[in-house]
Structures are given as C-alpha cells and as structure tokens.
C-alpha positions in Angstrom: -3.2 -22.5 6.2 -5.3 -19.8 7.0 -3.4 -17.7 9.2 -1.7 -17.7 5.5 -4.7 -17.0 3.5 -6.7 -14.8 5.7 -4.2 -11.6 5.1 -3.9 -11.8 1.7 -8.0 -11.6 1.3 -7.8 -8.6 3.9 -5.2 -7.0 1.3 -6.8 -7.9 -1.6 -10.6 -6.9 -0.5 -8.8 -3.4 1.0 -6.9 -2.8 -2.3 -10.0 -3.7 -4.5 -12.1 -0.8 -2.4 -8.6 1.3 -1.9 -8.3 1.7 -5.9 -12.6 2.0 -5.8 -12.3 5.1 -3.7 -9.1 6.1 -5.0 -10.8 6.7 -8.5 -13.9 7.8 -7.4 -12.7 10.9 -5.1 -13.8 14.3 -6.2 -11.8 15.6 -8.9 -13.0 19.1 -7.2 -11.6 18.3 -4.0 -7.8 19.2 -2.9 -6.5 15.9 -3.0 -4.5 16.9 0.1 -8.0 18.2 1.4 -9.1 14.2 1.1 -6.1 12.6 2.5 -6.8 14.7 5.3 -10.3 13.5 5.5 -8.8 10.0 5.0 -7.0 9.9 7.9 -8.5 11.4 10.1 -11.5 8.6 10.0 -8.4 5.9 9.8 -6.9 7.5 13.0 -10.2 7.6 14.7 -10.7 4.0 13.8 -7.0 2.7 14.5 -7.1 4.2 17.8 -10.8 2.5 18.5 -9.6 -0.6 17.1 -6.6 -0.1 19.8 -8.8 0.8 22.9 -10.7 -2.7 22.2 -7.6 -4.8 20.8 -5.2 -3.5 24.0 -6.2 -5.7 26.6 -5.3 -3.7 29.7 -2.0 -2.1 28.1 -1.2 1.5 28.7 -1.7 3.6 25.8 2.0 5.5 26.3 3.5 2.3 27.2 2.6 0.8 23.6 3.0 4.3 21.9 6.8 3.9 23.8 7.5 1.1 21.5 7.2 2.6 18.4 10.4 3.2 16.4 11.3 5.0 13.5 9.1 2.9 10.7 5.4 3.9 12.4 6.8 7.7 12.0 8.4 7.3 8.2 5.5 4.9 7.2 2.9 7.5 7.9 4.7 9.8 5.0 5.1 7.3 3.0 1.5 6.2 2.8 0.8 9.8 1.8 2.7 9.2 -1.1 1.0 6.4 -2.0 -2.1 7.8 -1.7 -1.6 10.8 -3.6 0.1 8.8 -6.4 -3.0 6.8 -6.8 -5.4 9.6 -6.8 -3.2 11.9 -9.2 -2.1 8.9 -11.5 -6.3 8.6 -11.7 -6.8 11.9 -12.0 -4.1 11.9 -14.8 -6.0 9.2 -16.7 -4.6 6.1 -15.7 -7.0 3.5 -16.1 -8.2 1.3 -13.1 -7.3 -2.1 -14.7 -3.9 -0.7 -15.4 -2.5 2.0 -13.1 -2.7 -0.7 -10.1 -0.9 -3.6 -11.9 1.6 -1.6 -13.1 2.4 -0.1 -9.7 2.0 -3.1 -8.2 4.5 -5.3 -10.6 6.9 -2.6 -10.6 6.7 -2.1 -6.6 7.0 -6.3 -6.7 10.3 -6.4 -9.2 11.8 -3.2 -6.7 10.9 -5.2 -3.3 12.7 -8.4 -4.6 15.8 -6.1 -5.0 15.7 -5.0 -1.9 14.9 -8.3 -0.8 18.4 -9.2 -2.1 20.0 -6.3 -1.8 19.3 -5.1 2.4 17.7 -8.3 3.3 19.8 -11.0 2.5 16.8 -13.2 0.8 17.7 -15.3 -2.0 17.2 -14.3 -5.7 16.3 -17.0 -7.7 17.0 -17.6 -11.6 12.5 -18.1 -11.2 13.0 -14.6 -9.6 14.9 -13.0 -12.5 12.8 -14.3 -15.3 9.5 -13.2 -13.5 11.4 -9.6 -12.9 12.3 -9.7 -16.9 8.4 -11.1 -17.5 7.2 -8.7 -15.1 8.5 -6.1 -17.1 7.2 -7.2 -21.0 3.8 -7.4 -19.5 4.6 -3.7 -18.5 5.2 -3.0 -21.6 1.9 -5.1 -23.2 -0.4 -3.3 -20.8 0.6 0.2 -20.7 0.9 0.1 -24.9 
C-alpha cells in the first residue's frame, strides 16, 4: 500500500509548494529569467541526486538510455511552468487556476488514455469528465 501512497504525497506536497512559489515569483522578474533560475538549481540537484542514486553506473552509459520523452519533456515542463506563473500573474486565483488546470489536464489524459493507450473508458469515466466540467463552470464563475 505504500509504494501506492508514498508518490502521491511526494506530488501532492511538491504541487502544494510548486503553486506556493509559482504565485509568489517576482512580478519584476522575466519570467523566462526565473525558469532559468529554476532549473538550473533542479539540474544541479537532479544530477546530485544521480551521482548518489547511481550505484556504480556510468554517467554516459545511463544518459545512453534516454529516448525522445527526457528531451520533449524538458519543453514541455517549460510550458507548464510559464503557464502557471503567467495565468498568476494574469490574476488567476490560487484556489482556482490549479483545479481548473488540473481537472481539465485529468478529462484530456483520460482521452488519451482511450484514445493512444488502449485503457478503458468507463460510463463512471464519462460522467466524472461531464461533472468535471460543471464544476469548471461553478468555480471559474
């Protein structure tokens, strides 16, 4: 059970201080300025993290296993970041901008679930997608 539970708290403790720090960077700042900053402590850590985590493996061996997601999901997380910081910027509101990314990002992935994954979608699935997206609605009114 907690080889379940144990991610979810990392995700949900990281998202709680993600949208914290999200909000709370300098509206005087480039935001691109930031991510910059951003990153380059998270590359510095990541690659710590690896040296300790790696056990003897070659650094270029590893890197050699890297395919195309490590390369796309580094842009991609720039988008996310940026959306978050300019949707704050913008005047979203903390106790909305995230739920409504993150309910519309959930109705999307179960989609593409479907769709490029071949998972399952259930008649539970399409009523939370059509609940999903009244609650929309109610919180962004």
């Amino acid at each position: 059970m907690w080889e379940l539970t144990y991610p979810i708290l990392i995700i949900v403790l990281s998202n709680t201080i993600y949208n914290i720090c999200a909000k709370s960077t300098s509206a005087e700042i480039n935001a691109f300025a930031s991510l910059t900053i951003t990153y380059t402590v998270a590359a510095v850590v990541s690659f710590a993290v690896f040296l300790i985590t790696a056990k003897g493996k070659g650094i270029a061996a590893e890197f050699g296993k890297a395919n195309w997601a490590s390369f796309i999901l580094g842009i991609v997380i720039i988008g996310l970041e940026i959306g978050y910081i300019l949707a704050y910027r913008n005047g979203w509101k903390m106790n909305a901008v995230s739920v409504t990314a993150n309910i519309a990002l959930a109705v999307v992935l179960i989609v593409v679930a479907f769709l490029f994954y071949k998972e399952t979608m259930t008649v539970k699935q399409i009523v939370g997608m059509i609940l999903c997206a009244g609650g929309l609605i109610l919180i962004n009114l």
